[in-house]
N, CA, C and O atoms as CSV, one atom per row, in Angstrom:
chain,resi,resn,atom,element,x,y,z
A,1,UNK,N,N,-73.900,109.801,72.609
A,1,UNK,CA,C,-73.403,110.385,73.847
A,1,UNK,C,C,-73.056,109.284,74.865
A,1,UNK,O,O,-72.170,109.455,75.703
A,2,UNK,N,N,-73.689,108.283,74.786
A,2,UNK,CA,C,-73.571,106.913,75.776
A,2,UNK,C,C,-72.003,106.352,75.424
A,2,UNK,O,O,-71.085,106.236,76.236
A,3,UNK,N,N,-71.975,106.060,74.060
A,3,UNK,CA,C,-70.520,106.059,74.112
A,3,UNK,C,C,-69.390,106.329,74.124
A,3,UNK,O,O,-68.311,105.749,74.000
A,4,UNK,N,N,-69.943,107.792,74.377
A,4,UNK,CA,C,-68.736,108.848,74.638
A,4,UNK,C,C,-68.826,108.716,76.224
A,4,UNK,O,O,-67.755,108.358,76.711
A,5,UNK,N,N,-69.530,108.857,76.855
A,5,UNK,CA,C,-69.275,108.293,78.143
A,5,UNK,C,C,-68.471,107.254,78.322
A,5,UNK,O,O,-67.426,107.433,78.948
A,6,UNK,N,N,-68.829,105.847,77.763
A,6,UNK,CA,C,-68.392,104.612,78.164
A,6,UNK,C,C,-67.085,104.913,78.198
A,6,UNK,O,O,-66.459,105.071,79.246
A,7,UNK,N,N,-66.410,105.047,76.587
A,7,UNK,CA,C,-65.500,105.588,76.440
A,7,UNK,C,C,-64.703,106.507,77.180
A,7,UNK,O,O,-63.548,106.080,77.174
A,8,UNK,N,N,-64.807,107.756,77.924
A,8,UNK,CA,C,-64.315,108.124,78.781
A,8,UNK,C,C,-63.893,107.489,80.013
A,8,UNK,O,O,-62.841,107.597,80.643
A,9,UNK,N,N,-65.100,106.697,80.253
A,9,UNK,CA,C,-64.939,105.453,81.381
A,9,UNK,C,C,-64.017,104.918,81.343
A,9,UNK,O,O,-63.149,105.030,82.208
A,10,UNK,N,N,-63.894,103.863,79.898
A,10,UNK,CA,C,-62.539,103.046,80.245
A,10,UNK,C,C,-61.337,103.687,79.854
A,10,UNK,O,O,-60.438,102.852,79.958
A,11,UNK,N,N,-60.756,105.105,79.332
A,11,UNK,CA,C,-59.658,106.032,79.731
A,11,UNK,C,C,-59.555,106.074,81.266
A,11,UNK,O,O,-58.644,105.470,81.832
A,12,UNK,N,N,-60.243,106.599,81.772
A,12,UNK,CA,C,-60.430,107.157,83.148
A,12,UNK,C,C,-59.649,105.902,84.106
A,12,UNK,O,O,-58.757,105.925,84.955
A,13,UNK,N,N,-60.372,104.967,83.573
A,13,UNK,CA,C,-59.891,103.348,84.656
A,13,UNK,C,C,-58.781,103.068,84.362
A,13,UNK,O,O,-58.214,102.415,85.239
A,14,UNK,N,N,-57.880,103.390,83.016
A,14,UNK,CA,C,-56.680,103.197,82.686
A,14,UNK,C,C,-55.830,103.993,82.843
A,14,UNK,O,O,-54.690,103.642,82.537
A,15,UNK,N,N,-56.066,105.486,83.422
A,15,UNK,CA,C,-55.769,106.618,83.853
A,15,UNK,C,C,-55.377,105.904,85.530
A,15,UNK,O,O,-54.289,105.394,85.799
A,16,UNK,N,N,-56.239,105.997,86.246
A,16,UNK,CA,C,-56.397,105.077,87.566
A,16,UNK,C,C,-55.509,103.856,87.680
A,16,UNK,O,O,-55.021,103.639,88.790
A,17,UNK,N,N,-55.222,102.998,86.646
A,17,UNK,CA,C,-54.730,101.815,87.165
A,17,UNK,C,C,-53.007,101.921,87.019
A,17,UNK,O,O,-52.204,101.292,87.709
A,18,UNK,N,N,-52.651,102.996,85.812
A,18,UNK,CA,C,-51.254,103.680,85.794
A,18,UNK,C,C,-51.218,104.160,87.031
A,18,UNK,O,O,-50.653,103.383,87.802
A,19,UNK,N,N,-51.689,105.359,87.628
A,19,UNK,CA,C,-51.439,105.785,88.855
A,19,UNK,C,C,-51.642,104.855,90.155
A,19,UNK,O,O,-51.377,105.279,91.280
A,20,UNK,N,N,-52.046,103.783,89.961
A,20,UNK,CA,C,-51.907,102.993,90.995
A,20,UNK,C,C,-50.559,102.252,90.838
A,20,UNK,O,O,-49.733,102.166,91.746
A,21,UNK,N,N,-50.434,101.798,89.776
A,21,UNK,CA,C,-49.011,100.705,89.386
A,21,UNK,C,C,-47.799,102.088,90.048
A,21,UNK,O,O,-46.798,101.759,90.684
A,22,UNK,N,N,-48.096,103.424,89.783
A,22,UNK,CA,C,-46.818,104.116,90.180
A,22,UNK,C,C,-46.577,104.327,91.195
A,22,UNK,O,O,-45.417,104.599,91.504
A,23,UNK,N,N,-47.885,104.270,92.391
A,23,UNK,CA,C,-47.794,104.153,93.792
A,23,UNK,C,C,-47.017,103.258,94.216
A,23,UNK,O,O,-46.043,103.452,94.942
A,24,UNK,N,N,-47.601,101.659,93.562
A,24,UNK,CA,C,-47.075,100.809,94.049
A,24,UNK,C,C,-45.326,100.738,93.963
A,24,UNK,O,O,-44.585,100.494,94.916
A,25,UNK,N,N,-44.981,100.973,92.800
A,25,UNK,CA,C,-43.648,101.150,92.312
A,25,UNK,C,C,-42.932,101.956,93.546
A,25,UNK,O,O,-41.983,101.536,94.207
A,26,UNK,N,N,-43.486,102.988,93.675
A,26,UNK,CA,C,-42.514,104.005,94.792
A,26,UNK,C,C,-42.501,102.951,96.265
A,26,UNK,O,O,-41.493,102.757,96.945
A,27,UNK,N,N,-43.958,102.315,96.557
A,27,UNK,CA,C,-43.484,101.496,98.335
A,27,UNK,C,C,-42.740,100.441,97.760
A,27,UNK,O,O,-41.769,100.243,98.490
A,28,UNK,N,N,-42.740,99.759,96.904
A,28,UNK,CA,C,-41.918,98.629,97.018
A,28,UNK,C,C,-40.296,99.519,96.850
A,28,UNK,O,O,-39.324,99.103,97.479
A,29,UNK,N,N,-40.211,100.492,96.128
A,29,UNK,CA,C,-38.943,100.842,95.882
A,29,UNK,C,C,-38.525,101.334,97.788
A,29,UNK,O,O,-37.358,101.335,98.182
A,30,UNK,N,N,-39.369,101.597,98.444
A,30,UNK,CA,C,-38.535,101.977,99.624
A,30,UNK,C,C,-38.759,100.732,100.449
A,30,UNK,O,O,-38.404,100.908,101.615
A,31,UNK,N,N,-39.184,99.664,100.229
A,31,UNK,CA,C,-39.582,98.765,101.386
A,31,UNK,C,C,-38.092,97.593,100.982
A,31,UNK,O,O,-37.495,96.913,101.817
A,32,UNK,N,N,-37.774,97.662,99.380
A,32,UNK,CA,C,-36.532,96.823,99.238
A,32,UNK,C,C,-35.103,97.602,99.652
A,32,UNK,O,O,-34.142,97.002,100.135
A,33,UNK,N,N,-35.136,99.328,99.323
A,33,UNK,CA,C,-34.206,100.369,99.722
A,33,UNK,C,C,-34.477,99.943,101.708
A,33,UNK,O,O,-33.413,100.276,102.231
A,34,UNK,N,N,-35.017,99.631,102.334
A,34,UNK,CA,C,-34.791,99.907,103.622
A,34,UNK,C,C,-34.492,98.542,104.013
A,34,UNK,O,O,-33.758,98.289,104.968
A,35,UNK,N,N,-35.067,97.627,103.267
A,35,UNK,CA,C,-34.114,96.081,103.686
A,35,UNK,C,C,-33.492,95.890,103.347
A,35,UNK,O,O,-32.905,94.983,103.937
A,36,UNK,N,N,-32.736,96.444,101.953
A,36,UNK,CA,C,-31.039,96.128,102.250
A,36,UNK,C,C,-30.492,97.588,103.345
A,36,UNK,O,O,-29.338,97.815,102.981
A,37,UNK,N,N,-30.681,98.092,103.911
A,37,UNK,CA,C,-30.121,99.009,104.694
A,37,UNK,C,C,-29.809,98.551,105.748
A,37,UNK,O,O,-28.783,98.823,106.371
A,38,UNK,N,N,-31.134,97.389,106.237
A,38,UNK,CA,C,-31.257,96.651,107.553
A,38,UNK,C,C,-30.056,96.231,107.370
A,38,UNK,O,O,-29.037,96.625,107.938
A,39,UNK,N,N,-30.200,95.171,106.324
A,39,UNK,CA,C,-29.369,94.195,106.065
A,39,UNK,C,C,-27.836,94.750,106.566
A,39,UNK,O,O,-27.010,94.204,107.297
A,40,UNK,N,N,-27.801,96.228,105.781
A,40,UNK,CA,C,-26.096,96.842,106.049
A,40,UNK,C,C,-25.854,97.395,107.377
A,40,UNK,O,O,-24.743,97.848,107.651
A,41,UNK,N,N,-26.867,97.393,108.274
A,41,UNK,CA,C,-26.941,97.948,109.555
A,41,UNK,C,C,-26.687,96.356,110.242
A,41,UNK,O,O,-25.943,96.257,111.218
A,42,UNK,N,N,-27.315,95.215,109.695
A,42,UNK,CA,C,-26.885,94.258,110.769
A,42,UNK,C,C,-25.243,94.235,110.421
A,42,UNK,O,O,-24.315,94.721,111.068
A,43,UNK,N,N,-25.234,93.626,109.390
A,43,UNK,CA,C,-23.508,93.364,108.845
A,43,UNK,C,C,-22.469,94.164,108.661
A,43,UNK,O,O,-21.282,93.995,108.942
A,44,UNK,N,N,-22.963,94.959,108.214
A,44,UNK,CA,C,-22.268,96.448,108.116
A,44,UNK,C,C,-21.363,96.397,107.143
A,44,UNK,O,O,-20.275,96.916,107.394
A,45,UNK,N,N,-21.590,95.696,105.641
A,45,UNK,CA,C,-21.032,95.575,104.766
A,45,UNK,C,C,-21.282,96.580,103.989
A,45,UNK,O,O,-22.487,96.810,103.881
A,46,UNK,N,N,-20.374,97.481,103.223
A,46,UNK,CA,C,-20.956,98.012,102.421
A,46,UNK,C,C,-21.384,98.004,101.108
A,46,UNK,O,O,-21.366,99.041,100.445
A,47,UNK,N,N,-21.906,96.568,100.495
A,47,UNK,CA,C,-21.756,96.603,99.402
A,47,UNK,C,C,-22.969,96.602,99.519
A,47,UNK,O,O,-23.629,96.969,98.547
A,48,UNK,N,N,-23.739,96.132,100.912
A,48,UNK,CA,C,-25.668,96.733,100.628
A,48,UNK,C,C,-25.856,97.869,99.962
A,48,UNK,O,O,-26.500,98.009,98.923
A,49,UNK,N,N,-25.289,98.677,100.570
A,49,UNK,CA,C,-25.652,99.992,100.077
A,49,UNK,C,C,-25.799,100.467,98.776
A,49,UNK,O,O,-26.831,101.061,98.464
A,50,UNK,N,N,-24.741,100.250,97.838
A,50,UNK,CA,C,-24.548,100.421,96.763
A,50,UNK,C,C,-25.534,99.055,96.066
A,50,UNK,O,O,-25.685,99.227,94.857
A,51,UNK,N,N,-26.165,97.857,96.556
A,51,UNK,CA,C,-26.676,96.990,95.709
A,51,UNK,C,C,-28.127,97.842,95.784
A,51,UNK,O,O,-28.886,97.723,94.822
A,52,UNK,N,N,-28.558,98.771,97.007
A,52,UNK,CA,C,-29.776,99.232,97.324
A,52,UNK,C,C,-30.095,100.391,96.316
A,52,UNK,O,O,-31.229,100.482,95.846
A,53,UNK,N,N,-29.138,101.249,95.991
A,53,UNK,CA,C,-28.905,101.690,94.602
A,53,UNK,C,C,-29.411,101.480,93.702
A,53,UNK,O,O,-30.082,102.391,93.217
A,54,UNK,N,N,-29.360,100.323,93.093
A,54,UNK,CA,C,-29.981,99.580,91.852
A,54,UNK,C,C,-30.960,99.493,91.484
A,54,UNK,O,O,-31.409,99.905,90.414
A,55,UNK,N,N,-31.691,98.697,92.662
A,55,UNK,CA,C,-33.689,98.727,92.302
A,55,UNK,C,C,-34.451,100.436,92.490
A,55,UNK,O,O,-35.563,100.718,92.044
A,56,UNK,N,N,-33.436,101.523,93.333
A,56,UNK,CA,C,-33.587,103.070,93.449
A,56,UNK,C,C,-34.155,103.000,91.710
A,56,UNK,O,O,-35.247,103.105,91.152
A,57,UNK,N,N,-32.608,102.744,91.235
A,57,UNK,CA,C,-32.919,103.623,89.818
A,57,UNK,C,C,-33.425,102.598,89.036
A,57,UNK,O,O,-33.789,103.158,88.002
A,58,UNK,N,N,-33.686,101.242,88.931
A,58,UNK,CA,C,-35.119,100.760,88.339
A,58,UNK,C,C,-36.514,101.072,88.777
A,58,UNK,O,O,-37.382,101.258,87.924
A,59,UNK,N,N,-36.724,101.126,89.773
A,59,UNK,CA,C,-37.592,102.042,90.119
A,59,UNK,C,C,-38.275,103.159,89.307
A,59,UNK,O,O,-39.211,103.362,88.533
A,60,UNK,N,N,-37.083,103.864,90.048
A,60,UNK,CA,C,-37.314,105.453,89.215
A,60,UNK,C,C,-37.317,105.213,87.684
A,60,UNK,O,O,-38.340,105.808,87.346
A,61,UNK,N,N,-36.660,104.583,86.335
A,61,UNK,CA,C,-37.161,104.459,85.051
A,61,UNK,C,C,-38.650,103.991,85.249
A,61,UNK,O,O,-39.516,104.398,84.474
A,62,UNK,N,N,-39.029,102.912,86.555
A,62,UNK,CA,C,-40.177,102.327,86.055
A,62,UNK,C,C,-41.501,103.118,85.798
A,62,UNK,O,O,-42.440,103.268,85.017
A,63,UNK,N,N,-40.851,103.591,87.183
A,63,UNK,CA,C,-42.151,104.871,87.453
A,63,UNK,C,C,-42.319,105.889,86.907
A,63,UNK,O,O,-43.315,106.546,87.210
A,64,UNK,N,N,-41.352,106.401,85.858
A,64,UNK,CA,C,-41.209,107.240,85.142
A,64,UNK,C,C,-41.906,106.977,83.888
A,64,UNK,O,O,-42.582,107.789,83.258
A,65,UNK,N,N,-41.629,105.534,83.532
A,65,UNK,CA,C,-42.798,105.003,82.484
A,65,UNK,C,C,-44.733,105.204,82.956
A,65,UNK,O,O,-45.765,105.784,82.619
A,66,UNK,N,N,-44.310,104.487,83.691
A,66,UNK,CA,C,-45.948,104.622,83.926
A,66,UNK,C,C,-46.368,106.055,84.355
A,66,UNK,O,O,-47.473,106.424,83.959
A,67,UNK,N,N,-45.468,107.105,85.281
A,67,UNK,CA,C,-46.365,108.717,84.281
A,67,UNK,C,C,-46.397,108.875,83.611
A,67,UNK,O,O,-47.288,109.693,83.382
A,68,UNK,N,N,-45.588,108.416,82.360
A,68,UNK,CA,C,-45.557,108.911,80.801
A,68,UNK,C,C,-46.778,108.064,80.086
A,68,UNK,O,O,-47.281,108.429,79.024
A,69,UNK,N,N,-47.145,107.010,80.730
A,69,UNK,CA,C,-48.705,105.946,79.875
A,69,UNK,C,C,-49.623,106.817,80.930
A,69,UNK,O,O,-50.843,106.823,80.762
A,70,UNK,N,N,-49.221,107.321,81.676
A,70,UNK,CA,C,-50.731,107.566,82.669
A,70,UNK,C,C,-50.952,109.659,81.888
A,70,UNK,O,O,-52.092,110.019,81.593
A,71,UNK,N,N,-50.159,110.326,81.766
A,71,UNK,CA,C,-50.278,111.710,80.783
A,71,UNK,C,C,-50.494,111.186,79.592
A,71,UNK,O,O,-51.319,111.878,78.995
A,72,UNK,N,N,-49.922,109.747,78.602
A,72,UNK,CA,C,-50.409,109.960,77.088
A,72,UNK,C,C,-52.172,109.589,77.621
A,72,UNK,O,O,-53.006,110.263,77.018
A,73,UNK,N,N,-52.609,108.808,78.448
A,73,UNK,CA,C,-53.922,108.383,78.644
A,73,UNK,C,C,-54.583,109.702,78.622
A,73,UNK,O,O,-55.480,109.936,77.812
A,74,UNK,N,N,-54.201,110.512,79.421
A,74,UNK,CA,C,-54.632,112.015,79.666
A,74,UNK,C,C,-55.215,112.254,78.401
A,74,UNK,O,O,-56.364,112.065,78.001
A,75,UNK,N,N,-54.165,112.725,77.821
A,75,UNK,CA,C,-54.301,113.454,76.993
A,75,UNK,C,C,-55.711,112.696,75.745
A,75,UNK,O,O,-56.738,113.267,75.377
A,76,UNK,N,N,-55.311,111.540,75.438
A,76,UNK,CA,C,-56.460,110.793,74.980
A,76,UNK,C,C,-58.036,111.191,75.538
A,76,UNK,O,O,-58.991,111.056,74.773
A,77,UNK,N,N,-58.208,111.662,76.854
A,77,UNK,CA,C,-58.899,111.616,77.584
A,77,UNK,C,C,-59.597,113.493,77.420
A,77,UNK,O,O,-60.774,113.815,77.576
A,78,UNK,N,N,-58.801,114.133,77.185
A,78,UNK,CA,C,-58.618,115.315,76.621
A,78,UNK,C,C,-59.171,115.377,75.592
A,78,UNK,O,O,-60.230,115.990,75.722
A,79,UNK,N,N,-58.962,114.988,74.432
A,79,UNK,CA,C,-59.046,115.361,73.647
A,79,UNK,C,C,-60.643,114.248,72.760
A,79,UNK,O,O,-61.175,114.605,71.709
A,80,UNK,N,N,-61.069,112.931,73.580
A,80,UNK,CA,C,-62.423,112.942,73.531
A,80,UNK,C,C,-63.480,113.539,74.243
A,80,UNK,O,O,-64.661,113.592,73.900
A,81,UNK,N,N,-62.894,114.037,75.385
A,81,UNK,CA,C,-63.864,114.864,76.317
A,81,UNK,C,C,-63.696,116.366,75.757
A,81,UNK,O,O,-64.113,117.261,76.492
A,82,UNK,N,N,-63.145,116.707,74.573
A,82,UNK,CA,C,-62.996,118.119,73.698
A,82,UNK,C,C,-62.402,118.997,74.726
A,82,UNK,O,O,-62.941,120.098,74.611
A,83,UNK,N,N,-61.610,119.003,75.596
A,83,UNK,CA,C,-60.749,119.731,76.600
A,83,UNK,C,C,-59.418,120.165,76.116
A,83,UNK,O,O,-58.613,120.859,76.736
A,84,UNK,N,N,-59.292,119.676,74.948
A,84,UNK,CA,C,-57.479,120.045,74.730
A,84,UNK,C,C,-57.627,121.773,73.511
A,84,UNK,O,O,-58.509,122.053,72.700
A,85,UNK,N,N,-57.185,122.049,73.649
A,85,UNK,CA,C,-56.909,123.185,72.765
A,85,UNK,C,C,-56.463,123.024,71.280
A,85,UNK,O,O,-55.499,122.297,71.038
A,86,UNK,N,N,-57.202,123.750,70.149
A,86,UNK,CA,C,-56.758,123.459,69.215
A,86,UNK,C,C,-55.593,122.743,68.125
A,86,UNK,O,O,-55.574,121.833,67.297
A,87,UNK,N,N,-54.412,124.031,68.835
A,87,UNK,CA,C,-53.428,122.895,68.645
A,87,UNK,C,C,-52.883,122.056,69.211
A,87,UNK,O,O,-51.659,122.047,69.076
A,88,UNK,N,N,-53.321,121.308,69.823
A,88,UNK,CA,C,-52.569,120.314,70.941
A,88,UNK,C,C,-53.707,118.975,70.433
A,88,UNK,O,O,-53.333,117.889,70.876
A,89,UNK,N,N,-54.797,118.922,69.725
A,89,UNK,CA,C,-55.879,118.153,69.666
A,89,UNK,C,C,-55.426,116.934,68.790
A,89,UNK,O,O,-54.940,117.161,67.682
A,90,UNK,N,N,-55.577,115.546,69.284
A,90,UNK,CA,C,-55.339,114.197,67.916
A,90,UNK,C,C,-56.782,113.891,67.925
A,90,UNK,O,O,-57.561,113.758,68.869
A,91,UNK,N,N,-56.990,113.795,66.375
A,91,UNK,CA,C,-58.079,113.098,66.574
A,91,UNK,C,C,-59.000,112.018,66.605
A,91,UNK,O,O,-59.400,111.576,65.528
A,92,UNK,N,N,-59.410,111.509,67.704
A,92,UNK,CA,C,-59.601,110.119,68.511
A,92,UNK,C,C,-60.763,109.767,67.950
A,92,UNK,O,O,-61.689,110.563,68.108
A,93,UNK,N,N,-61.020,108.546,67.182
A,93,UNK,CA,C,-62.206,107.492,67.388
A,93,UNK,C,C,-62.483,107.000,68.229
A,93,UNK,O,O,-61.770,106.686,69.182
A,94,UNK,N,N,-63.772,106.788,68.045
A,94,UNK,CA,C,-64.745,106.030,69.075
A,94,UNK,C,C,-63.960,104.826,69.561
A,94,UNK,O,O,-63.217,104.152,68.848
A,95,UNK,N,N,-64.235,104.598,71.033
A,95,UNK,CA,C,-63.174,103.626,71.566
A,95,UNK,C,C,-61.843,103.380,71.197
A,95,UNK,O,O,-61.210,102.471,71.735
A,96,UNK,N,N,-61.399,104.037,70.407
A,96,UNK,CA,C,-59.758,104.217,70.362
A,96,UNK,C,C,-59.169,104.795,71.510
A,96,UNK,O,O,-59.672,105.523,72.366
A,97,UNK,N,N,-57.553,104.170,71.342
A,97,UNK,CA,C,-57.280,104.989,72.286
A,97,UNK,C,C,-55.538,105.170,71.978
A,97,UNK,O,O,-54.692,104.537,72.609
A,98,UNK,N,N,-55.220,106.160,70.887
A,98,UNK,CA,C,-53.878,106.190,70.239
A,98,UNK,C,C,-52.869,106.820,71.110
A,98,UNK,O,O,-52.307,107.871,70.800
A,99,UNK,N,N,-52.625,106.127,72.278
A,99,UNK,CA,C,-51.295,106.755,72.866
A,99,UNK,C,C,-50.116,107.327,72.130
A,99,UNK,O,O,-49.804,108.514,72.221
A,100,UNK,N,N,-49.399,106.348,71.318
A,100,UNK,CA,C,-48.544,106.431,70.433
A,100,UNK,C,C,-48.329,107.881,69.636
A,100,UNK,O,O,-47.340,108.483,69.219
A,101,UNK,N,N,-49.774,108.132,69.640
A,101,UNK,CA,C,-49.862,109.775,69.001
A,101,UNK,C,C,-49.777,110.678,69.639
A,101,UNK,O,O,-50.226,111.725,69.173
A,102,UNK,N,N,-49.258,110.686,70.785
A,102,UNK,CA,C,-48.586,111.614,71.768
A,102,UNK,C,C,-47.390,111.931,72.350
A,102,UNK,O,O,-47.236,111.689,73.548
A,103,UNK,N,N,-46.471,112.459,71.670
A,103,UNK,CA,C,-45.455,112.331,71.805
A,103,UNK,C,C,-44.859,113.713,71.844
A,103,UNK,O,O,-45.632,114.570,71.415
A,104,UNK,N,N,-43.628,114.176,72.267
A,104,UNK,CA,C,-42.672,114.985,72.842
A,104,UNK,C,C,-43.504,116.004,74.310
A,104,UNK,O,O,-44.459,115.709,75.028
A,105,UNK,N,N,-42.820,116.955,74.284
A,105,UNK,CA,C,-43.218,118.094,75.659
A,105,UNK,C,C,-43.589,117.312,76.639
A,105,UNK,O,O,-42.996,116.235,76.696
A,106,UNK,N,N,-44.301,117.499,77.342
A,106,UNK,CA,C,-45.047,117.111,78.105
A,106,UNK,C,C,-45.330,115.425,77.968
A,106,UNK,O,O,-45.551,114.884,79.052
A,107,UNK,N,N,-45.342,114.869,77.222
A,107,UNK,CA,C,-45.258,113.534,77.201
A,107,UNK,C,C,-43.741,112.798,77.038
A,107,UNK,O,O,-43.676,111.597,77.302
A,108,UNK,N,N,-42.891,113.297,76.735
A,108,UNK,CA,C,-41.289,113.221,76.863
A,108,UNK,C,C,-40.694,112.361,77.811
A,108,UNK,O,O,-40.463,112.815,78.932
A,109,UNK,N,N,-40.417,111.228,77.550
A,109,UNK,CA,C,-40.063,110.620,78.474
A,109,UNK,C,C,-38.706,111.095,79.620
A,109,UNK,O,O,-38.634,111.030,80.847
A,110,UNK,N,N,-38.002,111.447,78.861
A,110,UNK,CA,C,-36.574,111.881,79.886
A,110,UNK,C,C,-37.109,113.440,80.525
A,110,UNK,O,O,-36.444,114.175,81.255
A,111,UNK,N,N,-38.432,113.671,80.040
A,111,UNK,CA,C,-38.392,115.224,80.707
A,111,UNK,C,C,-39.071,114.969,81.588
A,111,UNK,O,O,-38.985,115.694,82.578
A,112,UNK,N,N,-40.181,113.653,81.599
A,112,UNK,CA,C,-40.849,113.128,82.868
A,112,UNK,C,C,-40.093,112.218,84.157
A,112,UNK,O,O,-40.598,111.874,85.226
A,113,UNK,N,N,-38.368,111.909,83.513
A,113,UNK,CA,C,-38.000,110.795,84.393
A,113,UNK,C,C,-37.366,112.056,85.081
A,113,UNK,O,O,-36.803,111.742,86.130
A,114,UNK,N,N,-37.292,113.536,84.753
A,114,UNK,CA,C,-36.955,114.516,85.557
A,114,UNK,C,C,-37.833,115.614,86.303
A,114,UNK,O,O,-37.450,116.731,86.649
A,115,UNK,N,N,-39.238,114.989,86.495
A,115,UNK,CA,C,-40.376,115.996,86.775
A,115,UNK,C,C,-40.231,116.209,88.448
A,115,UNK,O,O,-39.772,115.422,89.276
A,116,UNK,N,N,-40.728,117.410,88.618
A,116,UNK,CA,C,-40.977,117.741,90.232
A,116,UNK,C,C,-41.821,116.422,90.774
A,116,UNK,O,O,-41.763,116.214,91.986
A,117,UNK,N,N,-42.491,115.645,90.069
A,117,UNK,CA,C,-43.317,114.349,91.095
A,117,UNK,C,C,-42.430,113.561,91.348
A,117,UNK,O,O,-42.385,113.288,92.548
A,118,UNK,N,N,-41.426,112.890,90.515
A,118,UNK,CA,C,-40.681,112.097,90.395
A,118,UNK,C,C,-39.328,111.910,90.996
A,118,UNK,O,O,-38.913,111.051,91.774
A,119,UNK,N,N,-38.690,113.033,90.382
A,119,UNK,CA,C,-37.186,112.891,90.482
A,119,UNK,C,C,-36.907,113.913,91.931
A,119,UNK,O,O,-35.735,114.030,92.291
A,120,UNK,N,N,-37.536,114.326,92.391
A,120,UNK,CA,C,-36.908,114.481,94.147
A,120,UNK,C,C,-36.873,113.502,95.012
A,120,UNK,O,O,-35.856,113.350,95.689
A,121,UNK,N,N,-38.026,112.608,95.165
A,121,UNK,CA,C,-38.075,111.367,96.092
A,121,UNK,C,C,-36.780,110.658,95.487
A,121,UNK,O,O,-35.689,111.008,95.937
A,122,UNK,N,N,-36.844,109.541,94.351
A,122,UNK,CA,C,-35.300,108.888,94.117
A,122,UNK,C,C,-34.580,109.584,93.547
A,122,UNK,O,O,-33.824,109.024,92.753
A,123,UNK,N,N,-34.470,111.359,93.712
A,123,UNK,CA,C,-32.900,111.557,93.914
A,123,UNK,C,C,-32.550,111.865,95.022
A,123,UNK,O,O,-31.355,112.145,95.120
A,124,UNK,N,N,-33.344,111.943,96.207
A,124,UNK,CA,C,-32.805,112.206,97.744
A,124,UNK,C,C,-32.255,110.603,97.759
A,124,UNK,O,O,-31.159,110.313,98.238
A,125,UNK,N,N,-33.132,109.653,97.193
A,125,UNK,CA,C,-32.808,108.056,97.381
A,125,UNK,C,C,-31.533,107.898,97.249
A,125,UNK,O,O,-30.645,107.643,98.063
A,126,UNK,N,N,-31.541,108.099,96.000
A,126,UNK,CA,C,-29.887,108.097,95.419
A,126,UNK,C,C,-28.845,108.477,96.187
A,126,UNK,O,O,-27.790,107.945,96.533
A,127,UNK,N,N,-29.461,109.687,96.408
A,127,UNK,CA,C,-28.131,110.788,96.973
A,127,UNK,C,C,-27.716,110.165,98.150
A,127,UNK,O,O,-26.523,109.992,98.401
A,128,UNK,N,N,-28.744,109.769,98.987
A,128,UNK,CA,C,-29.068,109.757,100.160
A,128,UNK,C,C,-27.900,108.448,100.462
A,128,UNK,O,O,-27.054,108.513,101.353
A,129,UNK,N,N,-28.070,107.245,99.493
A,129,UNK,CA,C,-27.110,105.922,99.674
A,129,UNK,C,C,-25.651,106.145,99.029
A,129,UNK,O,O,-24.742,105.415,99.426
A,130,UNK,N,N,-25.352,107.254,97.919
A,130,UNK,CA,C,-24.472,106.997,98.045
A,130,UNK,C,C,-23.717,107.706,98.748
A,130,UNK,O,O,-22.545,107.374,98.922
């Protein structure tokens, strides 16, 4: 039972450190989106705008990755803490931790780079510059 704890532990912290990397991802994505804006507000060139664009939608793939490692963690996390439902269950060894074995629905990458968390903030971004 101790190492089913531990084990949960270090899911949990890797659960945590995805959702931190995706925080971070979203302020830097608006802190470089609002200095080239400055930038097009001092000069008034418009090619800021459209360069501010760019890191938008690296951004948004990036962060779209790291929900998709921070739900396969989930689910890992699920399914040693016996929470997942029959059919939805992989089954995990001790200190393993088979992301890889989670794949489509809900772990889907293009269905996460379009989720209600995600894709409203950089698509107002988007929309918003061009």
């Amino acid at each position: 039972m101790d190492n089913k704890i531990k084990h949960l532990e270090f899911i949990q912290s890797t659960i945590t450190r995805m959702n931190q990397n995706s925080f971070q991802i979203k302020g830097w994505m608006i802190t470089i989106v609002s200095a080239l804006l400055a930038l097009y507000a001092r000069s008034e060139k418009k090619l800021y705008i459209f360069i501010a664009i760019v890191p938008a939608i690296v951004f948004w793939f990036l962060d779209a990755y790291y929900l998709q490692q921070e739900r396969r963690f989930r689910g890992v996390y699920n399914d040693v803490a016996d929470l997942s439902t029959e059919n939805s269950r992989v089954n995990v060894r001790e200190f393993e931790m088979p992301i890889q074995k989670y794949k489509g629905g809900k772990y889907c990458y293009f269905r996460i780079l379009f989720s209600k968390t995600i894709f409203p903030l950089y698509g107002i971004v988007i929309v918003g510059l061009a």
